[in-house]
N, CA, C and O of each residue as an XYZ file, in Angstrom:
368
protein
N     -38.478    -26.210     27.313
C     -39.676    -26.884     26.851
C     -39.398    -27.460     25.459
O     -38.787    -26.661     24.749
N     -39.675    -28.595     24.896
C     -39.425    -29.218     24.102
C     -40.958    -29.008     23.242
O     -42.152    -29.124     23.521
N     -40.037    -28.584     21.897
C     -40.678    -28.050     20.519
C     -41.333    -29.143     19.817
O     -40.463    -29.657     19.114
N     -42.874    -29.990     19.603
C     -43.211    -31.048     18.644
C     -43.560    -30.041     17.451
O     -43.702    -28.820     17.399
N     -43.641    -31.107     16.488
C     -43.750    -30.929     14.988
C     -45.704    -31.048     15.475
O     -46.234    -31.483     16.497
N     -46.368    -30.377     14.066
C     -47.604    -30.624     13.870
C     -47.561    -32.382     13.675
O     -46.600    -33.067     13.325
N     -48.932    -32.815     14.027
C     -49.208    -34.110     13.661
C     -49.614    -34.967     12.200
O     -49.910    -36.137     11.957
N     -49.479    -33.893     11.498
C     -49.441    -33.823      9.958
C     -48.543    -34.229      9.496
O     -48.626    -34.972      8.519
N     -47.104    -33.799     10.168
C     -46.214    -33.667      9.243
C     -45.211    -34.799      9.737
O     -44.376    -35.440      9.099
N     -45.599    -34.841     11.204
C     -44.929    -35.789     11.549
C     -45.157    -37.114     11.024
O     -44.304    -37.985     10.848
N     -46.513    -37.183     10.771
C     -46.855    -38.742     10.401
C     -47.330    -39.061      8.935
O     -48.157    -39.882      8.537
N     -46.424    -38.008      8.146
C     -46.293    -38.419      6.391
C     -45.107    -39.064      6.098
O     -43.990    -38.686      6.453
N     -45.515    -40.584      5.084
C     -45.241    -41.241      5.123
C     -44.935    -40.614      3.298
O     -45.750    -40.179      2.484
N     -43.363    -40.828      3.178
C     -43.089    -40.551      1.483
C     -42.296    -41.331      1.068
O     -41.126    -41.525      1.395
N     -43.197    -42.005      0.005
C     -42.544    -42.679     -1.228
C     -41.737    -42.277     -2.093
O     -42.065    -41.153     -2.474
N     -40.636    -42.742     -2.697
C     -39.272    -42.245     -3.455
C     -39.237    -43.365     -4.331
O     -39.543    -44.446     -3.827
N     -38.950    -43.340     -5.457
C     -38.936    -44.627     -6.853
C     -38.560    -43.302     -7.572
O     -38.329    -42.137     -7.247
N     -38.643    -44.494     -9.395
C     -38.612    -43.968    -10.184
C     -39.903    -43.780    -10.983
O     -40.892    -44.463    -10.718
N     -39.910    -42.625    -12.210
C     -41.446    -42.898    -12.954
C     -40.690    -43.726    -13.942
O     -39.553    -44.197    -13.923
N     -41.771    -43.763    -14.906
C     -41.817    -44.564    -16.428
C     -40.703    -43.841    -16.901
O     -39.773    -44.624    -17.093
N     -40.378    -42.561    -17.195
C     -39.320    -41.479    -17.987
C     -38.148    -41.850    -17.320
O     -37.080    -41.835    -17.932
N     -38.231    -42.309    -15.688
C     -37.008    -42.299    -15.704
C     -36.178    -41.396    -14.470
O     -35.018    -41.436    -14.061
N     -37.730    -40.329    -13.990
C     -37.455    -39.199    -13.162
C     -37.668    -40.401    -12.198
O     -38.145    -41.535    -12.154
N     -36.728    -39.035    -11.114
C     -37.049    -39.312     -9.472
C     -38.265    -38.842     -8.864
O     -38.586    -37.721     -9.258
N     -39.066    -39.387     -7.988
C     -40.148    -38.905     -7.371
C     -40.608    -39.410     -6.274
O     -41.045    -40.538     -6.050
N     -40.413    -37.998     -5.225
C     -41.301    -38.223     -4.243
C     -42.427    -37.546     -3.843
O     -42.720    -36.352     -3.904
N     -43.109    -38.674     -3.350
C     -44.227    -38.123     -3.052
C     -44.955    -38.789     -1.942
O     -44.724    -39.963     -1.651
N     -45.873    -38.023     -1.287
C     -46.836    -38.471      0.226
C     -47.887    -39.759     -0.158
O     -48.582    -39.973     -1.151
N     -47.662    -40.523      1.130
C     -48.842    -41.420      0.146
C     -49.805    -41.224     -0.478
O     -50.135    -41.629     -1.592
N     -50.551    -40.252      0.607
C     -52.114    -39.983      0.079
C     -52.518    -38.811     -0.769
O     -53.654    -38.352     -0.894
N     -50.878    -38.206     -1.598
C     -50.894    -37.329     -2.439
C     -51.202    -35.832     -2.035
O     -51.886    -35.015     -2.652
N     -50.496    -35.675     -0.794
C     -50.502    -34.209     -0.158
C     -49.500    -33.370     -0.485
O     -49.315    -32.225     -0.072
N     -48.856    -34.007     -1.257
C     -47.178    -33.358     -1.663
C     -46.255    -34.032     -2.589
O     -46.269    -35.236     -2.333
N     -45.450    -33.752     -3.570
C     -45.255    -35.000     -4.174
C     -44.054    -33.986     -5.022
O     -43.859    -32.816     -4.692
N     -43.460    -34.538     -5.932
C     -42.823    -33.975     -7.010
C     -41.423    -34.484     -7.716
O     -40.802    -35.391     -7.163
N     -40.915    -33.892     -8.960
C     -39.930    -34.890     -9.753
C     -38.423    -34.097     -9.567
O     -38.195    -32.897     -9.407
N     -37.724    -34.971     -9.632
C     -36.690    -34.335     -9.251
C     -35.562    -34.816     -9.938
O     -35.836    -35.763    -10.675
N     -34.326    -34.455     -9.937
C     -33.424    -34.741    -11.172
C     -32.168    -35.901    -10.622
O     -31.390    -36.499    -11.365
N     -32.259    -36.025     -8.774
C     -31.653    -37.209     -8.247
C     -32.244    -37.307     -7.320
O     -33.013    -36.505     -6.791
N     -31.872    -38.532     -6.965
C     -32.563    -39.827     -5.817
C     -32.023    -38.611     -4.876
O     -32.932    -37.850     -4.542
N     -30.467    -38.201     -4.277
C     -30.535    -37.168     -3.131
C     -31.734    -36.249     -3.102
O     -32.618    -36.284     -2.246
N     -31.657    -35.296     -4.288
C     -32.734    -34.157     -4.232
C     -34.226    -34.667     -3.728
O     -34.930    -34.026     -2.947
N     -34.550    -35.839     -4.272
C     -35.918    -36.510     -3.564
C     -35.988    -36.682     -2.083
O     -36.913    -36.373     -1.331
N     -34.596    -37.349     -1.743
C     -34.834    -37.784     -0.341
C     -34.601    -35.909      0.410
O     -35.200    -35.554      1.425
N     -33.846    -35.185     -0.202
C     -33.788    -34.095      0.791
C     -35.424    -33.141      1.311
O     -35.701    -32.642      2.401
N     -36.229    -33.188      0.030
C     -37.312    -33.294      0.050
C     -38.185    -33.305      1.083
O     -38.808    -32.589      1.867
N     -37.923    -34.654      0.685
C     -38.970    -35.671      1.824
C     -39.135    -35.044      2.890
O     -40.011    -34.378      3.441
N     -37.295    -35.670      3.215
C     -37.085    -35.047      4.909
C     -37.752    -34.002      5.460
O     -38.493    -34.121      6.435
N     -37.471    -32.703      4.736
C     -38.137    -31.425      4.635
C     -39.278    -31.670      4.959
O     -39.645    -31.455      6.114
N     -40.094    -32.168      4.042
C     -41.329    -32.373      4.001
C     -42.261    -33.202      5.286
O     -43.377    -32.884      5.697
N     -41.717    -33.920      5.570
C     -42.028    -35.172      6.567
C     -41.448    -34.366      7.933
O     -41.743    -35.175      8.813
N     -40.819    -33.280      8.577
C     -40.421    -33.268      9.491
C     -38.712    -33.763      9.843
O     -38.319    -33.813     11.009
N     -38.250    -33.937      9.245
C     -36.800    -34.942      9.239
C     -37.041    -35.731     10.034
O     -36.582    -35.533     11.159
N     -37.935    -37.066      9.769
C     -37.913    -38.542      9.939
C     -37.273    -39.521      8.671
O     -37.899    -39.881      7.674
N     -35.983    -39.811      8.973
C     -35.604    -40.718      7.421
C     -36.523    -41.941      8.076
O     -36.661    -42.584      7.035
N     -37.179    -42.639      8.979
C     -37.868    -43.658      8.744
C     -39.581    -43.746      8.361
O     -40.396    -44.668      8.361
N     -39.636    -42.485      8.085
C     -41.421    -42.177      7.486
C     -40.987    -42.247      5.829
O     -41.954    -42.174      5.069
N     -39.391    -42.406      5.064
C     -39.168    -42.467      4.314
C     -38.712    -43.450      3.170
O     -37.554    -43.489      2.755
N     -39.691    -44.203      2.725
C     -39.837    -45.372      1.731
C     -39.246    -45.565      0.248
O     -39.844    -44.996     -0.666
N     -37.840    -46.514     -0.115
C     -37.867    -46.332     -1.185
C     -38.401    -47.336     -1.599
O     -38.042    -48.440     -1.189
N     -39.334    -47.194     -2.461
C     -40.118    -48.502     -3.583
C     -39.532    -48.454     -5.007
O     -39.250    -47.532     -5.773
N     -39.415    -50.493     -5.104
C     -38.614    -50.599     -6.233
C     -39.765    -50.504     -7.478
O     -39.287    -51.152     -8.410
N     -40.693    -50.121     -7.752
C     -41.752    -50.141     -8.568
C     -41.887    -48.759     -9.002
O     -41.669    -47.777     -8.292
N     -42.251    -48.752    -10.183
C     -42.618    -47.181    -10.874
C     -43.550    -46.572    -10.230
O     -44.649    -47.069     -9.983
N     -43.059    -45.075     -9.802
C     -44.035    -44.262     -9.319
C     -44.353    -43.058     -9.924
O     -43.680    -42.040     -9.761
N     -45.269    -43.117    -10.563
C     -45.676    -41.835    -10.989
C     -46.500    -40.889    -10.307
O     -47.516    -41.193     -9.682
N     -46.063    -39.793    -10.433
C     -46.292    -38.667     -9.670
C     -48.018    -38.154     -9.723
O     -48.539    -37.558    -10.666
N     -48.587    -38.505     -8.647
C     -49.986    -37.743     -9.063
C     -50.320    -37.303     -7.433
O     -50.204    -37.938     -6.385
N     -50.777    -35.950     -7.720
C     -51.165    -35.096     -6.213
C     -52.605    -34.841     -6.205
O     -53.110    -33.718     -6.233
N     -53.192    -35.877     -6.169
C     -54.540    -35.989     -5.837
C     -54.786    -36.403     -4.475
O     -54.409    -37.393     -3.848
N     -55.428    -35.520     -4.197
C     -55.458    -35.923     -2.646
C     -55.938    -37.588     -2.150
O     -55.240    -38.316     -1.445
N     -57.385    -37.970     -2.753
C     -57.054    -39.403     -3.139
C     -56.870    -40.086     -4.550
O     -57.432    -39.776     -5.601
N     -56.303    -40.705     -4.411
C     -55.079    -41.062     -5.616
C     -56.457    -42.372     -6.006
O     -57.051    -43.195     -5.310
N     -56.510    -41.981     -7.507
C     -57.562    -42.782     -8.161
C     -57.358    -43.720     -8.256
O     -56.194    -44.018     -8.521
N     -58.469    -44.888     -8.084
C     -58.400    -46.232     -8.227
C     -58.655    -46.713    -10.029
O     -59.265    -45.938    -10.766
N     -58.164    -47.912    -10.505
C     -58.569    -48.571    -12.099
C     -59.937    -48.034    -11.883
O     -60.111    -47.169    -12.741
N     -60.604    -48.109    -11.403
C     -62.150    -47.944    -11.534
C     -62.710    -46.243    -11.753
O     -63.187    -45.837    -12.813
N     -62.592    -45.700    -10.957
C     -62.452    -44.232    -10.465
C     -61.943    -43.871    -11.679
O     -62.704    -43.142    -12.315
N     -60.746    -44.179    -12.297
C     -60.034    -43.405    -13.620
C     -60.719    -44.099    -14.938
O     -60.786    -43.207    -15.784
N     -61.374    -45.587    -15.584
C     -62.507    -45.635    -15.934
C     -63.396    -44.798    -16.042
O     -63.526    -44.254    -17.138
N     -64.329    -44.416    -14.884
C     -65.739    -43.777    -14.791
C     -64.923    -42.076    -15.785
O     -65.406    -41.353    -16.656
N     -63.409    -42.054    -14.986
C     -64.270    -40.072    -14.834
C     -63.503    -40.016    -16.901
O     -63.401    -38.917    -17.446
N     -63.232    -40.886    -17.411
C     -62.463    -41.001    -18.682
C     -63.969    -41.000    -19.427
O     -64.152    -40.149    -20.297
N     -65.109    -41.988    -19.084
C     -66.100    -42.321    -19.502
C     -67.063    -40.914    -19.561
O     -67.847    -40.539    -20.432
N     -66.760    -40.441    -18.566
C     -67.644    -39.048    -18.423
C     -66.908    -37.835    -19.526
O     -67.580    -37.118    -20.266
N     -65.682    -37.811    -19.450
C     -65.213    -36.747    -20.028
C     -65.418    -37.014    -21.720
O     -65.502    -36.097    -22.537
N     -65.479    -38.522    -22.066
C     -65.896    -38.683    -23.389
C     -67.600    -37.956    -23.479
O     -67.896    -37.182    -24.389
N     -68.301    -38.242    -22.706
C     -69.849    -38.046    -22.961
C     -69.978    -36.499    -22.713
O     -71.053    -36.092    -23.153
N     -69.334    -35.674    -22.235
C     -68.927    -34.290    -22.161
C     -68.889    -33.969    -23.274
O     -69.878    -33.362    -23.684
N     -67.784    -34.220    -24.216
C     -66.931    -33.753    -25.341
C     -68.310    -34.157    -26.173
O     -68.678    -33.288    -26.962
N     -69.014    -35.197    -26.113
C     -70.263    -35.624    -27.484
C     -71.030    -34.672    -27.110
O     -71.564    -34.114    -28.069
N     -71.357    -34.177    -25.914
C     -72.882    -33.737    -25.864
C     -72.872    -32.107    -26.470
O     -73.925    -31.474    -26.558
């Protein structure tokens, strides 16, 4: 009988770039898993791990990625508001 993976894991999709510093990082799109690592191998071994060993659920993007594990990953707007709130926190 042939063994499937959960449907979770099979169908995470992970991004690999660099951040601003310079680190390696991968991470799930929608920020279910993520983290920095000290080479592009160690990221992709990761992934694999992570994803089920699919190297094609595995994306490298040439654009800075910085690492954030929010499950949804904040929009310009969203990071606005909650910056705006945490100032009116700190006054009140």
């Amino acid at each position: 009988m042939k063994q499937t993976e959960p449907p979770s894991c099979s169908s995470n999709i992970v991004l690999i770039g660099k951040n601003s510093r310079g680190n390696w990082v991968a991470q799930e799109q929608s920020g279910l898993f993520g983290g920095l690592f000290v080479n592009r191998a160690a990221a992709v071994k990761f992934a694999l791990f992570e994803n089920g060993h699919r190297p094609e659920a595995v994306v490298d993007t040439p654009s800075v990625l910085e690492l954030s594990l929010n499950s949804s990953p904040f929009t310009s707007d969203r990071a606005a508001m909650s910056s705006d709130d945490t100032l009116q926190r700190r006054a009140a």
